[in-house]
C-alpha positions as CSV (number, residue, x, y, z in Angstrom):
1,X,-0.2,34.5,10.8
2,X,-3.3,34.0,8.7
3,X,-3.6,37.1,6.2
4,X,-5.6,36.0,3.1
5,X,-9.4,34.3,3.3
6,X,-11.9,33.5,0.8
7,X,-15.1,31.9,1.2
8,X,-16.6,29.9,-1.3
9,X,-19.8,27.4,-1.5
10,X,-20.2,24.4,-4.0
11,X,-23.4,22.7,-4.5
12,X,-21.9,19.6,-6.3
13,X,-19.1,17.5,-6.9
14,X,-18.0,19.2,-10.3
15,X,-18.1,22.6,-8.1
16,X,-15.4,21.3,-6.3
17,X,-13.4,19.7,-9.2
18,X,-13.7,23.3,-10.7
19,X,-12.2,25.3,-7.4
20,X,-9.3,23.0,-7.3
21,X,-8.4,23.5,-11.3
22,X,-9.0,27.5,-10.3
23,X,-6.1,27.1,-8.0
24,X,-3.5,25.7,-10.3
25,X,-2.3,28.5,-11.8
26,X,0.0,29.7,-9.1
27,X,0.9,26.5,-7.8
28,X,4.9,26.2,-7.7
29,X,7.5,24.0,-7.0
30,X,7.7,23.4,-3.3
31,X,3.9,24.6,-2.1
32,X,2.2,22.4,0.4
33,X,-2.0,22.7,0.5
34,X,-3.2,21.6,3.6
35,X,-7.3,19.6,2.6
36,X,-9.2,19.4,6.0
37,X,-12.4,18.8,6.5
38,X,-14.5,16.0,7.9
39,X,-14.8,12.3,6.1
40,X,-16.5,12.6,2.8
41,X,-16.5,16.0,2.9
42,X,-14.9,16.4,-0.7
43,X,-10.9,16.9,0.3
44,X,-9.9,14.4,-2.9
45,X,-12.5,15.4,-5.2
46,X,-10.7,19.2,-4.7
47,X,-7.8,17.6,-5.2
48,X,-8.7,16.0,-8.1
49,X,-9.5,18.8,-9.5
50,X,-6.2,20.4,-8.9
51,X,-4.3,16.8,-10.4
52,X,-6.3,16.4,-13.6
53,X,-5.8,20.3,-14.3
54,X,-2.0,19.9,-14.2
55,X,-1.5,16.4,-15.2
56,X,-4.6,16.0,-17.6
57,X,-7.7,13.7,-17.9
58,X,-6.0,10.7,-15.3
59,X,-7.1,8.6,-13.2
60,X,-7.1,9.8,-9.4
61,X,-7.7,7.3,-6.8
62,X,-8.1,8.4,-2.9
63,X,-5.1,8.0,-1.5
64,X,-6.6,6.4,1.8
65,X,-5.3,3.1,1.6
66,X,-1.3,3.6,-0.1
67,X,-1.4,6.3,2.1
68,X,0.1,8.6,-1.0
69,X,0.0,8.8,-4.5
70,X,2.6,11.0,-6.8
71,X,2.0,12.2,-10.3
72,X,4.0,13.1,-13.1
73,X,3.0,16.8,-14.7
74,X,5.0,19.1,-17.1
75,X,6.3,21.7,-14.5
76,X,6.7,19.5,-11.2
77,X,5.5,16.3,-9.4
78,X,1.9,16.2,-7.2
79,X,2.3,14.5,-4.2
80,X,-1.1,13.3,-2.8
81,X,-1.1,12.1,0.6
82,X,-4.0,10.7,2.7
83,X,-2.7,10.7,6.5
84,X,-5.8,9.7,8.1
85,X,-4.1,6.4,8.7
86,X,-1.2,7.5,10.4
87,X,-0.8,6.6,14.3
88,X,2.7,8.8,14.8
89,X,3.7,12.6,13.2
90,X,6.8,10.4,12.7
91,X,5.1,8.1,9.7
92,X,5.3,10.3,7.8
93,X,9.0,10.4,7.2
94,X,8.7,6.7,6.1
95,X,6.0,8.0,3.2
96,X,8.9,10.1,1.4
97,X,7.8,13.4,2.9
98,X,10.9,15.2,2.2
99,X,11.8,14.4,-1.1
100,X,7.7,15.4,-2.2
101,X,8.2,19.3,0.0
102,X,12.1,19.6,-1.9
103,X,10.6,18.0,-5.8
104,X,7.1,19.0,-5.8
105,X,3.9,20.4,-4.5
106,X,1.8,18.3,-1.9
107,X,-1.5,17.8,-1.2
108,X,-2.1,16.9,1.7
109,X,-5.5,15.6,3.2
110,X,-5.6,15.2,7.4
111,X,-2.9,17.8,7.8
112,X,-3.5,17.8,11.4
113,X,-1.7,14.5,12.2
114,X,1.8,16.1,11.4
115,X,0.5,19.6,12.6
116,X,4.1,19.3,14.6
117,X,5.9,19.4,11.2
118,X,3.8,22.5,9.4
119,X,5.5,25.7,9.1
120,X,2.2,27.9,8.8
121,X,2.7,28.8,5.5
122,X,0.9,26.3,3.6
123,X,-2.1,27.5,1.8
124,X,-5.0,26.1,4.1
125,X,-8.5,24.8,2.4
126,X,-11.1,23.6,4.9
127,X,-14.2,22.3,3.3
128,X,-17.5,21.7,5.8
129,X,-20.6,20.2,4.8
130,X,-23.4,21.9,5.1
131,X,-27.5,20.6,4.2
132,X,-27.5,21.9,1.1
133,X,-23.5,23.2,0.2
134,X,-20.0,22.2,0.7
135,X,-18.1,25.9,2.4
136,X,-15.3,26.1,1.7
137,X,-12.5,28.3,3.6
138,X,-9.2,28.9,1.5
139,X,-6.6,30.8,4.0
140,X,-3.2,31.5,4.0
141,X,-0.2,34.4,4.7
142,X,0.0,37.7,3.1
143,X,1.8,35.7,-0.3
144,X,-0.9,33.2,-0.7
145,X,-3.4,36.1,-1.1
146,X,-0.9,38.2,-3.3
147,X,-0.9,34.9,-5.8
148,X,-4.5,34.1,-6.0
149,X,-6.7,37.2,-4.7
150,X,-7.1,37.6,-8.7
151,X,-7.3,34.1,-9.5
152,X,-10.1,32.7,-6.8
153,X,-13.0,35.3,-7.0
């Protein structure tokens, strides 16, 4: 189903801040972005990126231990989940799930513990740490690509 991929390699924390503001603007109501990647790989310092570029200069905790956190911005509402924790797919009904994919955009780190629930179209960014580099893989269908093919070079 996979029709748009980019590559892209950061060499520092504000690379990755700076790739997640490059995505914001084509985020819309109702997008999901699915953050994988191994612990301490950089999944909320992307999305941090992607927060403080909507919302402005706030603070961003992880979301790790209130397993989400929503923001407030001009256009729609960021949901930020963290579902590392998470024993059962089910959970995640208990953490507001529908109301955040029917009022806003979520972010959502350790997508593969509701991998049950995903639809495939999520725009998919999968960030590997490498000696020197983070890589980072940004992937999606055919309309993810037509949105940001001229915004993520």
């Amino acid at each position: 189903m996979q029709s748009f991929k980019t590559t892209h390699h950061c060499r520092s924390e504000s690379d990755l801040t700076n790739l997640g503001e490059k995505l914001t603007p084509l985020l819309r109501l109702g997008d999901i972005v699915l953050l994988s990647g191994g612990l301490g790989a950089g999944k909320t310092t992307l999305a941090r990126g992607i927060i403080r570029a909507l919302c402005g200069d706030i603070e961003v905790p992880s979301p790790t231990y209130t397993l989400v956190q929503t923001y407030e911005c001009s256009d729609f509402d960021i949901w930020h989940f963290d579902l590392y924790r998470l024993q059962h797919e089910n959970e995640i009904w208990e953490l507001g799930i529908e109301d955040a994919f029917e009022n806003g955009v979520c972010l959502l780190e350790w997508p593969q513990r509701i991998s049950g629930l995903l639809t495939g179209n999520e725009l998919e960014i999968l960030i590997e740490i490498g000696e020197t580099t983070r890589t980072v893989t940004i992937s999606g269908t055919e309309h993810w690509g037509d949105r940001l093919a001229h915004v993520i070079t």
